[in-house]
ZADO-1210 file (C-alpha; in nm, 4 decimals, padded with zeros to 6 digits):
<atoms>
<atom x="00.0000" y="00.0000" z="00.0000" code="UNK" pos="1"/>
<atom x="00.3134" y="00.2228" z="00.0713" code="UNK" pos="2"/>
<atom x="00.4461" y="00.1826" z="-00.2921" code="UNK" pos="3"/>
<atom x="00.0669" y="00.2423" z="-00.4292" code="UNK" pos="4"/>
<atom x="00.0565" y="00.5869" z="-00.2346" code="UNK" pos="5"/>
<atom x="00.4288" y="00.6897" z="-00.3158" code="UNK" pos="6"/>
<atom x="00.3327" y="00.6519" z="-00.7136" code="UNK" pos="7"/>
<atom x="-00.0017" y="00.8618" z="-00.6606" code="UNK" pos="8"/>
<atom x="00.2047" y="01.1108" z="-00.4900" code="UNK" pos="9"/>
<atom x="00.4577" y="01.1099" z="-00.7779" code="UNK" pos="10"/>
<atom x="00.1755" y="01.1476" z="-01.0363" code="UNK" pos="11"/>
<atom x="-00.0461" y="01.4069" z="-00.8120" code="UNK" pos="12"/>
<atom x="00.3225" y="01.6144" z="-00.8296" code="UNK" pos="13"/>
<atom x="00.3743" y="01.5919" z="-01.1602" code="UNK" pos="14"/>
<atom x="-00.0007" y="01.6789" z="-01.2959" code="UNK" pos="15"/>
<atom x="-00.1420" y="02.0333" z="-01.1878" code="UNK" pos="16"/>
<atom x="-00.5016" y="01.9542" z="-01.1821" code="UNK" pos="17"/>
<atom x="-00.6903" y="01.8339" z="-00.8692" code="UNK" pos="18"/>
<atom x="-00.7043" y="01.4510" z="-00.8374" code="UNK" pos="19"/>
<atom x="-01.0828" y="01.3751" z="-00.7860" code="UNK" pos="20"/>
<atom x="-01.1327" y="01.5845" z="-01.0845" code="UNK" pos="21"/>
<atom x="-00.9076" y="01.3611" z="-01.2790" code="UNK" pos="22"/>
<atom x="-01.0812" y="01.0711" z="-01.1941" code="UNK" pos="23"/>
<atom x="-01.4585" y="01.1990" z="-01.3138" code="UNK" pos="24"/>
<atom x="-01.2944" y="01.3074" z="-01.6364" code="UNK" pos="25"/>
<atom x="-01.1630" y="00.9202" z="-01.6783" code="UNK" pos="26"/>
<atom x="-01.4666" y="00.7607" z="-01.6302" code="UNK" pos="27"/>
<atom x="-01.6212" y="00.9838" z="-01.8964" code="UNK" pos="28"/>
<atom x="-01.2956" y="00.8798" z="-02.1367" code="UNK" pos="29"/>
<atom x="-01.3552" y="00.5324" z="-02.0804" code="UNK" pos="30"/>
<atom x="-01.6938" y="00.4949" z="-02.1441" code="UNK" pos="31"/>
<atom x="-01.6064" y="00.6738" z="-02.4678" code="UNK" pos="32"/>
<atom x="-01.3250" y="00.4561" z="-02.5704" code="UNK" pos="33"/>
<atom x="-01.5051" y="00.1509" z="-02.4962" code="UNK" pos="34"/>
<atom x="-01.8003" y="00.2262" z="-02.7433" code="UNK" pos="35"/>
<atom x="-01.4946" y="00.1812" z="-03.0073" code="UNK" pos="36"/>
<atom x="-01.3711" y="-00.1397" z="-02.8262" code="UNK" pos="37"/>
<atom x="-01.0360" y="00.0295" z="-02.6905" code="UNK" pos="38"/>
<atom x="-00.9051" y="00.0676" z="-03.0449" code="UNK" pos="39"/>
<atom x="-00.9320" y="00.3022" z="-03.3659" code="UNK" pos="40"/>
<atom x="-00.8294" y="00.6788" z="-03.3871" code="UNK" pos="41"/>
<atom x="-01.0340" y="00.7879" z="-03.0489" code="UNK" pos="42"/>
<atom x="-00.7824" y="00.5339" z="-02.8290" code="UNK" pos="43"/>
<atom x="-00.4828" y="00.6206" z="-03.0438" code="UNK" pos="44"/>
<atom x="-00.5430" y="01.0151" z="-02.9648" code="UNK" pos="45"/>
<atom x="-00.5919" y="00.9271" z="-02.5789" code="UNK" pos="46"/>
<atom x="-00.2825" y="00.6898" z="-02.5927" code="UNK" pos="47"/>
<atom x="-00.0406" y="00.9447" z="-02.7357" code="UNK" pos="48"/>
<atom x="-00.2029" y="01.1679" z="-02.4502" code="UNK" pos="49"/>
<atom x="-00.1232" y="00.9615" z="-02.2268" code="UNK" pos="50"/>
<atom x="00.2615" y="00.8815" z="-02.2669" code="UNK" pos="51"/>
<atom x="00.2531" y="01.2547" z="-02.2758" code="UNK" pos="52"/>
<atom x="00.1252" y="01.3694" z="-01.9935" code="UNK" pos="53"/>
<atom x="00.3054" y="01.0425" z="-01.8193" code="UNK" pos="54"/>
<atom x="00.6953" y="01.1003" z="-01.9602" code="UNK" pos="55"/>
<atom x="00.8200" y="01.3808" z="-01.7096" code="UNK" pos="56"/>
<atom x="00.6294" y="01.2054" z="-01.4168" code="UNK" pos="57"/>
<atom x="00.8486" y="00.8554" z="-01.5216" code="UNK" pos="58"/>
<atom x="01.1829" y="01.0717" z="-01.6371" code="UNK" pos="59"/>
<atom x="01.1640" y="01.2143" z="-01.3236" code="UNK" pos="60"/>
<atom x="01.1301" y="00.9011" z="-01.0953" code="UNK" pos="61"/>
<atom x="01.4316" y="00.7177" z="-01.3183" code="UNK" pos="62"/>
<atom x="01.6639" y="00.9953" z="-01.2371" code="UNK" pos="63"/>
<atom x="01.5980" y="01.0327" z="-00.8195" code="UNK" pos="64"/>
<atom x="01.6081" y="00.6437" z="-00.8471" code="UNK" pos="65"/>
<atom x="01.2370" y="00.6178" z="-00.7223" code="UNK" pos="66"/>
<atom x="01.1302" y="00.4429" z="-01.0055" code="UNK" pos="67"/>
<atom x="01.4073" y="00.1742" z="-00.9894" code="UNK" pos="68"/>
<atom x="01.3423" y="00.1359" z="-00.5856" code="UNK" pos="69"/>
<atom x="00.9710" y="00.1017" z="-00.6166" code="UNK" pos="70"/>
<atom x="01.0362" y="-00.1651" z="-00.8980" code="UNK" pos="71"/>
<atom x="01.2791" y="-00.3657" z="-00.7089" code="UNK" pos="72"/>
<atom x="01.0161" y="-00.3706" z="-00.3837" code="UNK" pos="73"/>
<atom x="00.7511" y="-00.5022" z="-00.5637" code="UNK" pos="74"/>
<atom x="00.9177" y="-00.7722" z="-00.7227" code="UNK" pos="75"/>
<atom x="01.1257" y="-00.8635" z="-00.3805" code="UNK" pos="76"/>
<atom x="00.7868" y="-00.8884" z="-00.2075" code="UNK" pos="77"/>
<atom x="00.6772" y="-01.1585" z="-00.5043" code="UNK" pos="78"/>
<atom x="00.9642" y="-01.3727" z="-00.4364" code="UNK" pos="79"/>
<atom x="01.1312" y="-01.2554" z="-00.7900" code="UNK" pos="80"/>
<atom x="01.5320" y="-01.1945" z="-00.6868" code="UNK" pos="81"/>
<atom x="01.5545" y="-00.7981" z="-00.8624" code="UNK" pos="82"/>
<atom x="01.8756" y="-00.5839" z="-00.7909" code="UNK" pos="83"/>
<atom x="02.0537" y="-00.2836" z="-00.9947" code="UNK" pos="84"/>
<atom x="02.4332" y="-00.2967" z="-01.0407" code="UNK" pos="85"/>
<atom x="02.6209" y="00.0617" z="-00.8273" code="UNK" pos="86"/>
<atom x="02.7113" y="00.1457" z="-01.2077" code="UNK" pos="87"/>
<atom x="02.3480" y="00.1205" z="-01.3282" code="UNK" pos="88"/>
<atom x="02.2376" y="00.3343" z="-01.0932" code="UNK" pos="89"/>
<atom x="02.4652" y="00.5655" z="-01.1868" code="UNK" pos="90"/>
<atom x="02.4681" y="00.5477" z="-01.5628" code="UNK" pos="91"/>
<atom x="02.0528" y="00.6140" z="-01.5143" code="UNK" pos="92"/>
<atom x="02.1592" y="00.9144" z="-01.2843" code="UNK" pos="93"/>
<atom x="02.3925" y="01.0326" z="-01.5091" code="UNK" pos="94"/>
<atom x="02.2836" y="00.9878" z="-01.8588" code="UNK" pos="95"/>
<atom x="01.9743" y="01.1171" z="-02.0245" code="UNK" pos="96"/>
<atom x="02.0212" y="00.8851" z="-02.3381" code="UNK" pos="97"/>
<atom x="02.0137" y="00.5498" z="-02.1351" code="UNK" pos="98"/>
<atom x="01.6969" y="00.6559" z="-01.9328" code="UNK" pos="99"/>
<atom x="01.4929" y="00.7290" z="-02.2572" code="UNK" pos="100"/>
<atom x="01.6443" y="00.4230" z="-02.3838" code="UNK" pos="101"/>
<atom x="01.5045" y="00.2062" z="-02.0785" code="UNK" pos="102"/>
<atom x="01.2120" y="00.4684" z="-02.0810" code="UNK" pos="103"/>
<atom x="01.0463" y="00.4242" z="-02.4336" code="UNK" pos="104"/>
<atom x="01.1092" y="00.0133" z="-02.3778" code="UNK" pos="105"/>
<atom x="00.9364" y="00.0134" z="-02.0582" code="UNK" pos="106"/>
<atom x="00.6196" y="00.2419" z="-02.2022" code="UNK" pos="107"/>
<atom x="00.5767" y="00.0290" z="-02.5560" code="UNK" pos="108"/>
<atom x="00.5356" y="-00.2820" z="-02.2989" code="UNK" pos="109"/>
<atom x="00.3374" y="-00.1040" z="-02.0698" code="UNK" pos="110"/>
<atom x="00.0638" y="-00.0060" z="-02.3087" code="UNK" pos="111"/>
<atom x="00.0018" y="-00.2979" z="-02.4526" code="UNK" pos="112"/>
<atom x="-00.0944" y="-00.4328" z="-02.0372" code="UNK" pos="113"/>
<atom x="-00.2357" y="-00.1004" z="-01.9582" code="UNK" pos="114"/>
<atom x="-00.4932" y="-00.1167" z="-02.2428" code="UNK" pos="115"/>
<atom x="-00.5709" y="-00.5041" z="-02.1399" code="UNK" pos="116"/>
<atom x="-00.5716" y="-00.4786" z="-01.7520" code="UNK" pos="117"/>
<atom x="-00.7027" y="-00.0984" z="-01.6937" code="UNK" pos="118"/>
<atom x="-00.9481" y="-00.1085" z="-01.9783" code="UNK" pos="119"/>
<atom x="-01.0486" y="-00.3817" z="-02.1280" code="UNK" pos="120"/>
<atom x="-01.0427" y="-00.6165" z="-01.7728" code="UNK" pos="121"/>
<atom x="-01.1453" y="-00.2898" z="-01.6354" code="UNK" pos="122"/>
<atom x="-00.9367" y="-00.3328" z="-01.3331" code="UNK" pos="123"/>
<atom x="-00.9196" y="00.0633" z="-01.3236" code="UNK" pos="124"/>
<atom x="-01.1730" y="00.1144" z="-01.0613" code="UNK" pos="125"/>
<atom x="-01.2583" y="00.4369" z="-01.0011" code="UNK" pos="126"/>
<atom x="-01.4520" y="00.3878" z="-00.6925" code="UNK" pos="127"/>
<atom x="-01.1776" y="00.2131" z="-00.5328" code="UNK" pos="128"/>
<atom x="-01.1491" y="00.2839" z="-00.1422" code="UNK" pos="129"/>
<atom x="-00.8216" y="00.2221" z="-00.0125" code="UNK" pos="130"/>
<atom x="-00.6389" y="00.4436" z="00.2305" code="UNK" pos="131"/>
<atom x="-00.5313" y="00.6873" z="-00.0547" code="UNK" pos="132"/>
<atom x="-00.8587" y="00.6437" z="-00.2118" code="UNK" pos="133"/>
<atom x="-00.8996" y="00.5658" z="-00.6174" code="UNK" pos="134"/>
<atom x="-00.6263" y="00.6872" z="-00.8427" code="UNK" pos="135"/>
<atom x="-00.6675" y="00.8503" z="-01.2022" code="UNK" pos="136"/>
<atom x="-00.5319" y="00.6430" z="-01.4873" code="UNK" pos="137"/>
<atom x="-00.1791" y="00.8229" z="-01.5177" code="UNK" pos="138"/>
<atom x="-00.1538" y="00.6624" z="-01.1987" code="UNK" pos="139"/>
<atom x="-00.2038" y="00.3408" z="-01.2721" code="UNK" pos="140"/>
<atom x="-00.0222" y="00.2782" z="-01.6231" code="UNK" pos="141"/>
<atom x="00.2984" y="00.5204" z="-01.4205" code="UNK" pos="142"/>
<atom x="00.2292" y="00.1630" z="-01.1996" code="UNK" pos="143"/>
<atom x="00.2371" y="-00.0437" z="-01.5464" code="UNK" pos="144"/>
<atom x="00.5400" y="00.0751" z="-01.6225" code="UNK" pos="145"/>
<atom x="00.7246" y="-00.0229" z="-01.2765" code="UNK" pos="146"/>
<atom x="00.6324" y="-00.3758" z="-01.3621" code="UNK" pos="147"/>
<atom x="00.7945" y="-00.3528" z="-01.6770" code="UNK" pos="148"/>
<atom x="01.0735" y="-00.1627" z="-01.5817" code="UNK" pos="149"/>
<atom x="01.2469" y="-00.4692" z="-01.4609" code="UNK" pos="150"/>
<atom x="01.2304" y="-00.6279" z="-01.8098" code="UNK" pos="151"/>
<atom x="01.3359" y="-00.3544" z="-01.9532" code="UNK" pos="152"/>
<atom x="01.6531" y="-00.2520" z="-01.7339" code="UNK" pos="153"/>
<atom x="01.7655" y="-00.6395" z="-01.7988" code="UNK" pos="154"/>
<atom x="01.7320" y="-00.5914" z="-02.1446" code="UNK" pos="155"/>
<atom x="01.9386" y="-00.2440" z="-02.0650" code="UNK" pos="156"/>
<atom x="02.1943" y="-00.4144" z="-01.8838" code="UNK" pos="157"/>
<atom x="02.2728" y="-00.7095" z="-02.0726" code="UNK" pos="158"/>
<atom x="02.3461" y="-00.5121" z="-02.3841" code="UNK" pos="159"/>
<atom x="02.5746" y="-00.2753" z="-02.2024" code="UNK" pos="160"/>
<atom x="02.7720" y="-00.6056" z="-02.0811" code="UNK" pos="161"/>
<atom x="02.7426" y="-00.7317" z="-02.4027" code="UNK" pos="162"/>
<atom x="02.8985" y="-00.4459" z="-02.5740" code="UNK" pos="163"/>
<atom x="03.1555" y="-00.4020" z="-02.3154" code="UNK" pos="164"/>
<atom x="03.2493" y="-00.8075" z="-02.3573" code="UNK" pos="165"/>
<atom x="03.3132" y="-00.7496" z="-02.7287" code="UNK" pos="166"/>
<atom x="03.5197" y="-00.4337" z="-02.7500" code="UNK" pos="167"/>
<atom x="03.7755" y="-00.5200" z="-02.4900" code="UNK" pos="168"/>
<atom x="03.9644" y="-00.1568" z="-02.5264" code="UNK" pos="169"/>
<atom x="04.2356" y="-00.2710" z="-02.2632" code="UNK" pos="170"/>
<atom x="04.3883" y="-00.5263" z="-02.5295" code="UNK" pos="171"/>
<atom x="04.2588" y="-00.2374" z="-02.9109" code="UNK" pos="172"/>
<atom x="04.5991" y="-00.1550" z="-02.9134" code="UNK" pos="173"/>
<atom x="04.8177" y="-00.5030" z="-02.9400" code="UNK" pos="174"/>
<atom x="04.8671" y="-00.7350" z="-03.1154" code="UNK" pos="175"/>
<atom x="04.7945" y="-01.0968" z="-02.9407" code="UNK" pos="176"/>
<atom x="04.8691" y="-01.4490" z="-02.9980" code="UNK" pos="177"/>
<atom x="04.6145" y="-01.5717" z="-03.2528" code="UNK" pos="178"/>
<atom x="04.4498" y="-01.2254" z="-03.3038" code="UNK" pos="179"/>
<atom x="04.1722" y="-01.2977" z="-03.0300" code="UNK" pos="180"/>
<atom x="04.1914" y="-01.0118" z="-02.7551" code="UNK" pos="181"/>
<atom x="04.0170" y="-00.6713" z="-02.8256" code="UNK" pos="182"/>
<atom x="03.8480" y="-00.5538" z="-03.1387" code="UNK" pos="183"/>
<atom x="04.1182" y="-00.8166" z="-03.3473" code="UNK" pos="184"/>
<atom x="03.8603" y="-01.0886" z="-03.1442" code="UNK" pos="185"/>
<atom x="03.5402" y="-00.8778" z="-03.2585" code="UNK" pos="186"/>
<atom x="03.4627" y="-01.1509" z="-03.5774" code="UNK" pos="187"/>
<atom x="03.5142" y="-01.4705" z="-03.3444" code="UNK" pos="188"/>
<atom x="03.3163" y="-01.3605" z="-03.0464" code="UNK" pos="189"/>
<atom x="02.9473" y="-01.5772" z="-03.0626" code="UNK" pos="190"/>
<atom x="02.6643" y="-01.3741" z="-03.2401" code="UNK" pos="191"/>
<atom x="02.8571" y="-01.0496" z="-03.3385" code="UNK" pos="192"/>
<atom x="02.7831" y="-01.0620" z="-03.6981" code="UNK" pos="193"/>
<atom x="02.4889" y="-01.2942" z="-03.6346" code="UNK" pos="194"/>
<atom x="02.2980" y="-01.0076" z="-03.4232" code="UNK" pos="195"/>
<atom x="02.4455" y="-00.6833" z="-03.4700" code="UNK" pos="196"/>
<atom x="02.0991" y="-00.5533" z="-03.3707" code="UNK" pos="197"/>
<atom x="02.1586" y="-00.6613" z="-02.9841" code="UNK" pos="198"/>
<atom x="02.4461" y="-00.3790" z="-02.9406" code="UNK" pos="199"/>
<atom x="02.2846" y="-00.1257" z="-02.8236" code="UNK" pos="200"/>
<atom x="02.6045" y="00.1094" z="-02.8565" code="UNK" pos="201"/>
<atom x="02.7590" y="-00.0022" z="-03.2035" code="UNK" pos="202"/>
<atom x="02.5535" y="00.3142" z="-03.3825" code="UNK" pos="203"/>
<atom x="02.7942" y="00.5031" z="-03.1173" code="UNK" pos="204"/>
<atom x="03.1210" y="00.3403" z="-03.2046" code="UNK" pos="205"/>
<atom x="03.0692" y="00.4307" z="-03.5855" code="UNK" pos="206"/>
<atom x="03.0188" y="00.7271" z="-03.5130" code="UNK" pos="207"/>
<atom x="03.2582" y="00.8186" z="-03.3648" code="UNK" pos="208"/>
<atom x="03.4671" y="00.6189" z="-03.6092" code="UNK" pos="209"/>
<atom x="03.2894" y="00.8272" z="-03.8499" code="UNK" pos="210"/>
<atom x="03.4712" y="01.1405" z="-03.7225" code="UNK" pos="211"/>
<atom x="03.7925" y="01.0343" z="-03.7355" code="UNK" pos="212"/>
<atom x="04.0319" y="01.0634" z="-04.1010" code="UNK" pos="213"/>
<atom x="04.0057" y="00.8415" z="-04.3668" code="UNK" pos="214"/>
<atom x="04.3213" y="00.6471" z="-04.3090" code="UNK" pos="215"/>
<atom x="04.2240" y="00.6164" z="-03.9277" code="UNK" pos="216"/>
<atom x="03.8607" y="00.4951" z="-04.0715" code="UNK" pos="217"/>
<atom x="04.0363" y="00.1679" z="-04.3191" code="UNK" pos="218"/>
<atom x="04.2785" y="00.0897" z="-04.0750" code="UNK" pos="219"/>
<atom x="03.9996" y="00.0631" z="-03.7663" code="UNK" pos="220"/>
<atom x="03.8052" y="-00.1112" z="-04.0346" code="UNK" pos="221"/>
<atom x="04.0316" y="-00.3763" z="-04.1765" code="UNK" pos="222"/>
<atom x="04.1594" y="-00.4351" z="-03.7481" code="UNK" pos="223"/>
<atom x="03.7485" y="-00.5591" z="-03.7295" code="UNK" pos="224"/>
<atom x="03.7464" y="-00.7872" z="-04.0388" code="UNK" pos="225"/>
<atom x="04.0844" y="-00.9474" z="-03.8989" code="UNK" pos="226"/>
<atom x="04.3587" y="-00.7938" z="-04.0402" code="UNK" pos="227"/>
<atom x="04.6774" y="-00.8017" z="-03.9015" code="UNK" pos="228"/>
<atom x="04.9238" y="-00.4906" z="-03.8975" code="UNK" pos="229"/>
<atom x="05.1246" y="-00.5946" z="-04.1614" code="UNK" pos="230"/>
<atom x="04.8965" y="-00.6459" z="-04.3796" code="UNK" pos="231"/>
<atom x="04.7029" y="-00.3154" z="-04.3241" code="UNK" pos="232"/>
<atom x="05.0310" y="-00.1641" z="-04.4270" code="UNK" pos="233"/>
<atom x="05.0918" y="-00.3091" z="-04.6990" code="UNK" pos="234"/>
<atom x="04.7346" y="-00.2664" z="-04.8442" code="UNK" pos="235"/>
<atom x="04.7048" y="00.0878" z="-04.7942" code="UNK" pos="236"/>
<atom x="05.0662" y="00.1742" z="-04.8667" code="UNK" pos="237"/>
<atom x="05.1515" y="00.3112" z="-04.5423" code="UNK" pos="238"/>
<atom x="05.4231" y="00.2364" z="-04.2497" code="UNK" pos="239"/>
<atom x="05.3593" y="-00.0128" z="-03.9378" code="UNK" pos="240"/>
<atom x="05.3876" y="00.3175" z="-03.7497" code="UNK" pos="241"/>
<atom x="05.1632" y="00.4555" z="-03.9136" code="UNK" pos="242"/>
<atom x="04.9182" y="00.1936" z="-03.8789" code="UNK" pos="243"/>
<atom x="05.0116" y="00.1779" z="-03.4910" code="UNK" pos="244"/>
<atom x="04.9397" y="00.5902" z="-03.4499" code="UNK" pos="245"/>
<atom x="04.5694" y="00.4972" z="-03.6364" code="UNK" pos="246"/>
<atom x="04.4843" y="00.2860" z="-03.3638" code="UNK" pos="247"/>
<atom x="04.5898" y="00.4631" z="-03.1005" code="UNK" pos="248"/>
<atom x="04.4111" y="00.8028" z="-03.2068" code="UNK" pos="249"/>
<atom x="04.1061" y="00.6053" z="-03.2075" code="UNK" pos="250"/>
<atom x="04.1355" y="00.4757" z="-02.8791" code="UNK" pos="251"/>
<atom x="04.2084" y="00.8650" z="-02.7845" code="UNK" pos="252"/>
<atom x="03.8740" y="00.9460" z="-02.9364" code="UNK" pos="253"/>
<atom x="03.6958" y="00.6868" z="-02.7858" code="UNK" pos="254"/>
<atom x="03.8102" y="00.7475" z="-02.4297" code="UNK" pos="255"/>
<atom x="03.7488" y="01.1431" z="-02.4814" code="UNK" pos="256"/>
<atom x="03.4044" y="01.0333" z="-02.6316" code="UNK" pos="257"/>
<atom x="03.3525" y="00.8005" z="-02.3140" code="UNK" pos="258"/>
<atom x="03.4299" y="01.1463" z="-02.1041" code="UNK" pos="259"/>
<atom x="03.2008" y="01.3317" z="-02.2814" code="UNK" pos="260"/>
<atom x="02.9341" y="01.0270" z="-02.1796" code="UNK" pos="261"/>
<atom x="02.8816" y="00.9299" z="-02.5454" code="UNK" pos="262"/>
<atom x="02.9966" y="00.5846" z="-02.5119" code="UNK" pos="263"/>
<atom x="03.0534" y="00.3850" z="-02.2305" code="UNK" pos="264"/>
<atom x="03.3286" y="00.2351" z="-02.0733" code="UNK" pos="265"/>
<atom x="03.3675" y="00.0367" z="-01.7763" code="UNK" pos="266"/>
<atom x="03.6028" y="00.0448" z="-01.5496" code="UNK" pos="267"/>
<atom x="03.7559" y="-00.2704" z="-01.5319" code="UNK" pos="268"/>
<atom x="03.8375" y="-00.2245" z="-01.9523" code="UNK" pos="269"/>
<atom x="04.0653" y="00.0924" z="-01.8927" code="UNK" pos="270"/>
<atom x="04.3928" y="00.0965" z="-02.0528" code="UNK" pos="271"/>
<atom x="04.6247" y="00.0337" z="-01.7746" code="UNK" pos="272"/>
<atom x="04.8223" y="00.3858" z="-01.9174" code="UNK" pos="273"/>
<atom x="04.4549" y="00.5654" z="-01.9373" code="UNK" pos="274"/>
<atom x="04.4150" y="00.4092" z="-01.5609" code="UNK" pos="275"/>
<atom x="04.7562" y="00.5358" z="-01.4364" code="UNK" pos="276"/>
<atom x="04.7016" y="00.8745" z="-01.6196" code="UNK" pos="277"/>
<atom x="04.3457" y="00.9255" z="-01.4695" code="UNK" pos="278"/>
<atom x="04.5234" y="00.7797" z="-01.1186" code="UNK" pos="279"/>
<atom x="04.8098" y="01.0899" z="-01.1387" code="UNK" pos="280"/>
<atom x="04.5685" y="01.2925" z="-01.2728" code="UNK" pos="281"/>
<atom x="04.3734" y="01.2380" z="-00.9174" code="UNK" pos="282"/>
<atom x="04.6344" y="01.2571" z="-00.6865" code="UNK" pos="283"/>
</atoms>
């Protein structure tokens, strides 16, 4: 009942008008929808309405870490194991990008039970009489999307992991035994090529790839398909060194595009010379 009254609260906050007059205006909405069966233009015009009116209330509570705490309560109380990593709840702190990432996942999901439970099984009840009284229907899809947000942080999470498996920046600038480490290792990691659509950060990496000169661009490019120095060289007619500086400008750029929160890098994959630099740098 605590996490029911701490999500009307949230909602009450976020939406100027008074709540009981909310609630009369809903039950006039959703007799209206349901004379078109909960479908059609009328339901699509109250739907885009309602992620609207909705999106700063849920922003809001995935930046102060409400959202995520309310989510992890309800679940724990089920007997479903739910916890966010220290760097999770940081990254949704921090970055604007991954909350509308885990944002617009967790809506799409949420509409699609909203529109079945709320309306349709017409478990919106209006007349409900709990300590807080009924709640208007912002209230209860903002609810909706608590229960998906687990799905959809897991989702978040695994592709960050996943990305941060495959591009293992420590080893980007050597050369190892049987080209496996780093991005040499890109082609023989399972389901690169197979699901490039699961890399949630790859549009990220090209582009900053994208910035960089053309010469930087084919050598970064032949590294991924499994070239080896050497033979970069001698296909585009430039020195080792030369191929050597390529690389390690782009791992430059990626690091100052990881400081500028573009890209993400965990810790653990520093560059032990980027670690030691960022260790003077703080003492």
């Amino acid at each position: 009942m605590h996490m029911d009254h701490e999500i009307g609260q949230a909602v009450d906050v976020g939406l100027s008008d008074d709540r009981a007059a909310r609630i009369r205006a809903d039950v006039a909405i959703v007799e209206e929808l349901a004379h078109y069966g909960f479908e059609g233009p009328t339901y699509e015009v109250f739907q885009d309405s309602l992620l609207r009116e909705t999106e700063p209330i849920l922003k809001g509570m995935l930046r102060d870490g409400s959202l995520g705490r309310l989510a992890i309560a309800r679940f724990n109380e089920r007997g479903i194991e739910f916890w966010i990593h220290p760097e999770d709840w940081a990254a949704l702190r921090a970055d604007a990008a991954a909350r509308d990432e885990i944002l617009i996942d967790m809506q799409v999901s949420a509409l699609k039970t909203f529109r079945v439970n709320a309306l349709v099984n017409e478990r919106w009840n209006p007349d409900h009489t709990g300590p807080r009284g009924a709640g208007c229907l912002r209230t209860y899809f903002v609810g909706t999307c608590i229960w998906e947000f687990r799905r959809a942080y897991l989702k978040w999470a695994r592709a960050r992991v996943r990305w941060a498996e495959l591009h293992k920046l420590s080893d980007f600038g050597e050369e190892t035994p049987g080209g496996t480490g780093g991005i040499l290792g890109l082609l023989q990691a399972p389901g690169y090529l197979a699901e490039p659509e699961a890399i949630v950060l790859t549009n990220n990496f090209e582009d900053i790839l994208a910035e960089q000169t053309s010469q930087t661009q084919a050598v970064v490019g032949m590294t991924i398909h499994g070239f080896v120095d050497t033979e970069i060289a001698d296909t585009l007619k430039i020195t080792h060194g030369a191929v050597r500086s390529c690389k390690t400008r782009f791992r430059k750029a990626l690091y100052q595009a990881a400081r500028e929160r573009r890209i993400w890098i965990p810790a653990q994959l520093h560059t032990k010379a980027n670690h030691d630099k960022q260790q003077a740098g703080a003492a």
